[in-house]
C-alpha positions in Angstrom: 0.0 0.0 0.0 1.2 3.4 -0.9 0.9 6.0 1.6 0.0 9.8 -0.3 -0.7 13.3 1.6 -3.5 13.9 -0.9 -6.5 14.9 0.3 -9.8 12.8 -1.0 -11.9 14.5 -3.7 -14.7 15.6 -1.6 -12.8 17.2 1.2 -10.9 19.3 -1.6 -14.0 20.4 -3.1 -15.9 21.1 0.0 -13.0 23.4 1.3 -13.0 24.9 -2.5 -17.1 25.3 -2.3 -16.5 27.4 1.5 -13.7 29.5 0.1 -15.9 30.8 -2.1 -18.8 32.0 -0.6 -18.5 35.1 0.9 -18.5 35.9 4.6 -21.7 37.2 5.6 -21.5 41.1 6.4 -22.4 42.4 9.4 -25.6 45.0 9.9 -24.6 48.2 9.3 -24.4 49.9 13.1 -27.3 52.3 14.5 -25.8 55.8 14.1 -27.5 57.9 17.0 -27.2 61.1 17.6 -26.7 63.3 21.1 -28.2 66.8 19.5 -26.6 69.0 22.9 -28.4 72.6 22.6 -29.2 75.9 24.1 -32.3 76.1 26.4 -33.6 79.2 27.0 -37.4 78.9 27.2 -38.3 81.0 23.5 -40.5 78.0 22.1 -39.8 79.6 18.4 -36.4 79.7 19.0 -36.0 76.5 20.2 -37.5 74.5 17.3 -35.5 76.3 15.1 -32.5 75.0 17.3 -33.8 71.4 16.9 -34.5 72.5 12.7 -30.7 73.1 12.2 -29.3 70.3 14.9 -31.5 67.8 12.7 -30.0 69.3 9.7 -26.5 68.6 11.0 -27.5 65.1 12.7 -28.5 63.9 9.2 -26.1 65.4 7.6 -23.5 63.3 9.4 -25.6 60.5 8.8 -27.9 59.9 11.6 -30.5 57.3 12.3 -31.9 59.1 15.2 -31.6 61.9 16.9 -31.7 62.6 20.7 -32.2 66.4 22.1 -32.4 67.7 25.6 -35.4 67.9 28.8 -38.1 70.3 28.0 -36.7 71.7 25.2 -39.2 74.0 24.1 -40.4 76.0 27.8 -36.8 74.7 29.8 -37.2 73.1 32.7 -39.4 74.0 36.1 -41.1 76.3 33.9 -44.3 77.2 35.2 -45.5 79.2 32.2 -46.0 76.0 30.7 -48.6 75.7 32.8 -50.7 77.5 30.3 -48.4 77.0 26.9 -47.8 73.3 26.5 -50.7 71.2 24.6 -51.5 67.5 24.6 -49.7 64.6 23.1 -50.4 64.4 20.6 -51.1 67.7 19.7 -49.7 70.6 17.5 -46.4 70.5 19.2 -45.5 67.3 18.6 -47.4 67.7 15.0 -44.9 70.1 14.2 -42.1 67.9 15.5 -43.0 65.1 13.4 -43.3 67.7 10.5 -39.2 67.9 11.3 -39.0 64.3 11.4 -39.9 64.3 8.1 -38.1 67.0 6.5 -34.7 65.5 7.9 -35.8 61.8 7.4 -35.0 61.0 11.2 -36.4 59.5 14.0 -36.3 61.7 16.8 -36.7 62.0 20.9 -36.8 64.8 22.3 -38.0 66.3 25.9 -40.8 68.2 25.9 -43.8 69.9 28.9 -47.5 67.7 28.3 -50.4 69.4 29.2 -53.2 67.0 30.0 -56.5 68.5 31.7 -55.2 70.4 35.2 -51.7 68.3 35.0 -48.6 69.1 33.5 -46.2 66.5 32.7 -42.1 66.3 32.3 -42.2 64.4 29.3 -40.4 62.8 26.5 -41.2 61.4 22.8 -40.2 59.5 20.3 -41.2 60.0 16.4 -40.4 58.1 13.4 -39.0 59.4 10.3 -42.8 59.5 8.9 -44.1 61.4 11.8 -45.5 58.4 13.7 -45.6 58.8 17.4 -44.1 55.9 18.8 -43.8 56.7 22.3 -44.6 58.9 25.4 -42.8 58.6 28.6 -43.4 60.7 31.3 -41.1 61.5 34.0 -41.6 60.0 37.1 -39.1 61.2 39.5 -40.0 64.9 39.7 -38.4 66.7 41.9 -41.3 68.5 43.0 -39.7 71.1 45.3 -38.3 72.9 42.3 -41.4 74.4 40.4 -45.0 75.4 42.1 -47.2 74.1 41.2 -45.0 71.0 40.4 -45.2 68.7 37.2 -47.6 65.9 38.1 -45.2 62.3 38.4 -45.9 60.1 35.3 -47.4 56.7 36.6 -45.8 54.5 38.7 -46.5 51.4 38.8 -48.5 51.1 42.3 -51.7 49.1 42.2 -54.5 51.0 40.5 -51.7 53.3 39.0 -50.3 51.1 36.2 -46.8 51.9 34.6 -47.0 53.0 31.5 -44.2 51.2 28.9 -40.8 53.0 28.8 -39.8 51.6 25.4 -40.8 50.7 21.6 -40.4 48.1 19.6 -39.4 50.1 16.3 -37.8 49.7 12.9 -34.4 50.2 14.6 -34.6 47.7 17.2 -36.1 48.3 20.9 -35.7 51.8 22.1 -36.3 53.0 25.6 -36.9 56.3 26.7 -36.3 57.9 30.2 -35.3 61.1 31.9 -32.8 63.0 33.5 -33.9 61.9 37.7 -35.8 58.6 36.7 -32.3 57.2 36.3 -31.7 57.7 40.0 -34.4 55.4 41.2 -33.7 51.4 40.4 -37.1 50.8 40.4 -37.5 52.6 37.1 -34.2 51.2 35.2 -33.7 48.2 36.5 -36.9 46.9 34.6 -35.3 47.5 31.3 -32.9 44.8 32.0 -35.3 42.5 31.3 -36.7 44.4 28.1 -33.5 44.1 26.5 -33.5 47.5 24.6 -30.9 48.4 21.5 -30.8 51.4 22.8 -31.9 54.1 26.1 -31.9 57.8 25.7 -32.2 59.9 28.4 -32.8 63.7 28.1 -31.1 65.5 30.5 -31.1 69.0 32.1 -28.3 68.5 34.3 -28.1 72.0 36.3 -25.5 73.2 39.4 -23.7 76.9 40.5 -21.7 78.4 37.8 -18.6 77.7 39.9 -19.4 74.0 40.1 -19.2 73.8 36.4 -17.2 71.8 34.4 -16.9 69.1 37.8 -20.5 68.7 38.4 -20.4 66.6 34.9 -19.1 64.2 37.0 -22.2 62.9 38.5 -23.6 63.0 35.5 -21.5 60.7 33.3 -21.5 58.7 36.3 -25.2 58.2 36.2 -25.1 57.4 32.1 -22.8 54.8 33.1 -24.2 53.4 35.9 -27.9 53.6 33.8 -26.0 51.4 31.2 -24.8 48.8 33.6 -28.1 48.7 35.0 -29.9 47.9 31.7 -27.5 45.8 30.3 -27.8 48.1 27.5 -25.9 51.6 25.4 -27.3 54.8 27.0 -27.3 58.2 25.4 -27.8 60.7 27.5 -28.5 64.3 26.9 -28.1 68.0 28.4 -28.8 71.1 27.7 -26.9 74.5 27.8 -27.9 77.5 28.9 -29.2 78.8 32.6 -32.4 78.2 34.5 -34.6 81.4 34.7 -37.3 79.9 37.4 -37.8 78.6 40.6 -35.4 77.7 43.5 -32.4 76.9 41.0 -32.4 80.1 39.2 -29.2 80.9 38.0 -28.1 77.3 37.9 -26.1 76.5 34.6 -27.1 74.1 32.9 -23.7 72.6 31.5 -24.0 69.8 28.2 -21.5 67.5 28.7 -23.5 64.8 27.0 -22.3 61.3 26.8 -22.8 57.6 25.5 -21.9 54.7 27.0 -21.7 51.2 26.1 -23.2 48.4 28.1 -20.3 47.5 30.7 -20.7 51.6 31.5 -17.6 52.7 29.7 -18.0 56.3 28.5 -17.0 58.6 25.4 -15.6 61.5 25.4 -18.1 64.6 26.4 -19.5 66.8 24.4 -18.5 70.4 24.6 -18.6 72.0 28.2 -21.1 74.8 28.2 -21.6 74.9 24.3 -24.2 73.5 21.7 -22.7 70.0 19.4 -23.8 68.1 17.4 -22.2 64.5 17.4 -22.6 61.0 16.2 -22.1 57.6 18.1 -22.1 54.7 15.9 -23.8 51.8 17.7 -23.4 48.0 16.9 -26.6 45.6 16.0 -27.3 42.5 18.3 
């Protein structure tokens, strides 16, 4: 018997067969958006803020875009008392009239009025205009405004939660803000949701003199947020200084940031100063 290093026929061929079909390519990633702007409480001049950051989101090639809490009035506002409108309603008509211009999904923070009660909320709108989530703000800090926003549900018997997330075209995306992600009761839930993706509007306010520290605690609470859920977190502040209420005069300092599951963060955006930037985001 003669002894040969030749592979048999179909071995060669099978090998042959794999080397030629190509590897399969991997999902392009979600590119997201952290849209960091001035708050100042001029409801005209803030959607033409959000107009020109969406301009800029899509032109860097954005999937979604993520702006700022309560946007349009700023935050502990009481005149929005009497300005904001439902959801829906023309405000977030008009923002899904954006949506479609720029060809984006956005989220963006935002006062509710419903009946007597005012809500801290947040929204999320497809490209098309559909509204594919509310959340409202459940962790409200009522000292700072009078009369304060009214909590979004909780979850207490009688008082169902309402969802914090969506199952949309880009995967699973939650919504919460700024406070909420203090309390565990209201992020460790999403662990179990498995979301692509959380964004959390921010208005992340201190003294002047605190400022650029004080964004500190709040790239520690992105991170710690994105341990929690097991999933990437956006989150988003504002610039500019609160007019009302006990915090007047607190700056409000941007400083946004993304960070991954394990909590590990990227660098901040700008320190006291509207940017736009782009975080690409891998598919599951």
């Amino acid at each position: 018997m003669v002894q040969t290093n030749s592979a048999p026929g179909w071995i060669l061929a099978t090998f042959a067969l794999s080397c030629s079909v190509p590897p399969t390519p991997s999902p392009a990633p979600l590119r997201v958006a952290a849209c960091q702007i001035l708050v100042d409480g001029e409801r005209e001049a803030a959607f033409e803020r959000i107009d020109a950051a969406l301009a800029e989101a899509a032109a860097q090639g954005a999937d979604i875009a993520c702006f700022p809490e309560a946007c349009l009035f700023g935050w502990v506002n009481p005149t929005a008392h009497a300005q904001a409108d439902p959801i829906p309603g023309p405000t977030t008509e008009r923002l899904a009239g954006l949506a479609r211009r720029h060809d984006l999904m956005l989220a963006v923070g935002l006062a509710e009025r419903d009946g007597e009660h005012l809500y801290n909320a947040a929204v999320l709108i497809d490209r098309d205009g559909t509204l594919l989530l509310r959340h409202r703000k459940r962790n409200v800090l009522r000292e700072l405004m009078d009369p304060p926003y009214t909590p979004g549900t909780s979850g207490a018997p009688g008082d169902p939660a309402e969802p914090s997330w969506a199952d949309t075209r880009l995967g699973r995306i939650a919504l919460l803000i700024c406070a909420d992600t203090f309390e565990d009761a209201l992020v460790t839930p999403l662990f179990a949701a498995r979301p692509d993706l959380v964004l959390v509007p921010y208005g992340w306010a201190a003294p002047a003199a605190d400022w650029p520290e004080h964004a500190r605690s709040l790239h520690a609470w992105i991170a710690s947020t994105a341990r929690r859920t097991g999933a990437p977190v956006l989150g988003v502040d504002s610039t500019g200084v609160l007019a009302h209420g006990p915090w007047s005069g607190f700056v409000l300092g941007g400083q946004s940031a993304f960070a991954t599951p394990d909590g590990s963060l990227s660098e901040p955006l700008a320190d006291r100063a509207s940017e736009v930037r782009v975080f690409d985001i891998p598919r599951r």
